[in-house]
C-alpha positions as CSV (number, residue, x, y, z in Angstrom):
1,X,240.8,78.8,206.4
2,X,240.7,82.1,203.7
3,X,243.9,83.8,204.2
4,X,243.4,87.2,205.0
5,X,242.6,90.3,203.4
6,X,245.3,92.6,201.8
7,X,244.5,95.9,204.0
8,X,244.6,94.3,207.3
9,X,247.9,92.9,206.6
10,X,249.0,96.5,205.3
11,X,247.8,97.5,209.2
12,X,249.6,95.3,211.0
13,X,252.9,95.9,208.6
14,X,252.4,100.2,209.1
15,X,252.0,99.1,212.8
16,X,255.0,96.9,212.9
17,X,256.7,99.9,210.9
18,X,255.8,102.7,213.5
19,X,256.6,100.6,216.5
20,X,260.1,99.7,214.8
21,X,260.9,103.5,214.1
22,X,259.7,104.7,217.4
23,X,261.5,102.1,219.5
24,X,264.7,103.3,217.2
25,X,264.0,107.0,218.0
26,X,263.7,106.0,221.9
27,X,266.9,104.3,221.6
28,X,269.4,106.2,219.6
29,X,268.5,109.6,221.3
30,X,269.1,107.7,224.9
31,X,272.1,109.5,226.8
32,X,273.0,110.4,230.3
33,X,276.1,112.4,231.8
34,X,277.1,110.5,235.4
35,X,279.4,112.1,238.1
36,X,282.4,110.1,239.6
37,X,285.0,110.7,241.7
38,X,287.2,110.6,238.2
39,X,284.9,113.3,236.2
40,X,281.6,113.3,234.3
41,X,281.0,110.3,231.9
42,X,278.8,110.4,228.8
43,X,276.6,107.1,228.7
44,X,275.3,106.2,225.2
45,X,273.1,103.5,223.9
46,X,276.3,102.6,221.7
47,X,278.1,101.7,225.0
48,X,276.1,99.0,225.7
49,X,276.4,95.7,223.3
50,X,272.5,94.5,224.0
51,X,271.4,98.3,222.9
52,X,274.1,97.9,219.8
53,X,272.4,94.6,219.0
54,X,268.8,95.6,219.2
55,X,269.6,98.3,216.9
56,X,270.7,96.0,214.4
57,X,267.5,94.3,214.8
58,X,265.5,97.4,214.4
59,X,267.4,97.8,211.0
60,X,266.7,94.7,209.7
61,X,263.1,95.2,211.0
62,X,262.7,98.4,208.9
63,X,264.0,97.5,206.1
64,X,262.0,94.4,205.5
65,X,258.8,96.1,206.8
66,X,259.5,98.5,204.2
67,X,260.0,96.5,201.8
68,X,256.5,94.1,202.2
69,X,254.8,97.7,203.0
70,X,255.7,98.4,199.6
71,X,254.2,94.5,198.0
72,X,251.2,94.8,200.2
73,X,250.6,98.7,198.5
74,X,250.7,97.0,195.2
75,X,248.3,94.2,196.1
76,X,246.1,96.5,197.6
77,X,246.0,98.9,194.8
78,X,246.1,96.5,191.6
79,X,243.9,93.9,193.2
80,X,246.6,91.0,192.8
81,X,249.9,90.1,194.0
82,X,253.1,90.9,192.1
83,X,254.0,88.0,191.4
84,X,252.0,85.0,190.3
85,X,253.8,81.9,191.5
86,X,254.4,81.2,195.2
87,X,257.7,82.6,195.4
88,X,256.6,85.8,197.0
89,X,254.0,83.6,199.1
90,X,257.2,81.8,200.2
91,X,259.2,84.9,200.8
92,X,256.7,86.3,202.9
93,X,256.4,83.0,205.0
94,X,260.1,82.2,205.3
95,X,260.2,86.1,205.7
96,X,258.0,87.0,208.5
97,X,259.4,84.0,210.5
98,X,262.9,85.0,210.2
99,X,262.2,88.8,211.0
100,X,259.8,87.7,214.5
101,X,262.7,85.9,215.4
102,X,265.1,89.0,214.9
103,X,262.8,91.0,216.3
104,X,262.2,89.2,219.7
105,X,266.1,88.4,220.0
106,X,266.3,92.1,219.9
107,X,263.7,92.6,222.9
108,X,264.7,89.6,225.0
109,X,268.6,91.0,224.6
110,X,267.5,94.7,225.3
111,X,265.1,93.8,228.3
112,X,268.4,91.6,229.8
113,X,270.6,93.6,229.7
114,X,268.2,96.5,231.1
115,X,267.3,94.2,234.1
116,X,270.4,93.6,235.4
117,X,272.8,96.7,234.5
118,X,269.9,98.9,236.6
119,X,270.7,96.5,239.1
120,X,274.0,96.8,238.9
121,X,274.6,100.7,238.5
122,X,273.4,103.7,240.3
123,X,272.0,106.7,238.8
124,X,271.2,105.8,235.6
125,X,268.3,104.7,236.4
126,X,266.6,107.3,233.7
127,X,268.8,105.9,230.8
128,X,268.1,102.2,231.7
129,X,264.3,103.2,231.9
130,X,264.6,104.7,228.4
131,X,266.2,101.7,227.1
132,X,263.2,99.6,228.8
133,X,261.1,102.2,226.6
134,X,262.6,101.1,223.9
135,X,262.4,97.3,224.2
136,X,258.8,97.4,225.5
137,X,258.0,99.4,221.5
138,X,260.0,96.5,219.8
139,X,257.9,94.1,221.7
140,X,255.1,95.6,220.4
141,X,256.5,95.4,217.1
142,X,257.3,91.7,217.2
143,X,254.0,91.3,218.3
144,X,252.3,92.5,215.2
145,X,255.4,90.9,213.1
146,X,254.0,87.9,214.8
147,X,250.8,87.5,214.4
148,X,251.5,88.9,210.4
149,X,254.0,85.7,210.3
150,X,250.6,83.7,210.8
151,X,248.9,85.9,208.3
152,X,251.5,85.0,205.6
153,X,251.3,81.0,207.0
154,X,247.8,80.9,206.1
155,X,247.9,83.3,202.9
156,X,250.4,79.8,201.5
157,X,249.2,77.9,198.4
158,X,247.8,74.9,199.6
159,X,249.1,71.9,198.3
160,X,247.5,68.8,197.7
């Protein structure tokens, strides 16, 4: 099968890029004051350990989208890839499965922990469904991470 072409792989990586960034924006700006009998209490993402964690894999996300963004400009733009061995054909495989695995342990923490704090808590309902937001944009980001994880498997030197 002929691996595909360099532009549609740039697509899905700017897709996978804006997804990342909007599911971080969603995220980080999530906040809600709650009454109690003991006073009003601030509620950040940071206060919950699955929202701590998906940002980490939001990070990690980013940065390596950025950084095959930038390889994938080149190969675009100068007709060949920067390197000429398989390395970078290995990096990008080993790569892209590493990062869709990030990724989706960031959505399947986020989405958890959404699920059954809502549950569990009442009135903060709009900062649980803002957190949901967030996880359903990262899902969409490991989804185009995915499929450019199969991209990079058949972009692989074949062997014989």
């Amino acid at each position: 099968m002929k691996p595909p072409s360099p532009v549609a792989v740039l697509v899905l990586r700017i897709l996978t890029l804006i997804f990342i960034s909007l599911s971080f924006i969603v995220l980080i700006t999530n906040s809600i004051t709650l009454s109690s009998e003991y006073g009003k209490v601030k509620l950040h993402f940071k206060d919950v350990y699955s929202y701590r964690y998906m940002v980490f894999t939001l990070v990690v996300g980013f940065a390596y989208t950025l950084l095959q963004i930038a390889f994938t400009i080149y190969q675009v733009c100068m007709g060949r890839r920067l390197s000429s061995g398989d390395g970078l054909y290995q990096f990008d495989f080993y790569g892209d499965k590493v990062i869709s695995y990030v990724l989706a342990t960031g959505v399947g923490a986020a989405f958890g922990a959404t699920i059954d704090l809502t549950e569990a808590s009442e009135g903060a309902n709009k900062f649980f469904n803002k957190g949901s937001v967030a996880s359903s944009l990262l899902l969409l980001a490991f989804l185009f991470q995915a499929v450019s994880s199969v991209f990079s498997s058949l972009a692989l030197p074949k062997k014989s």
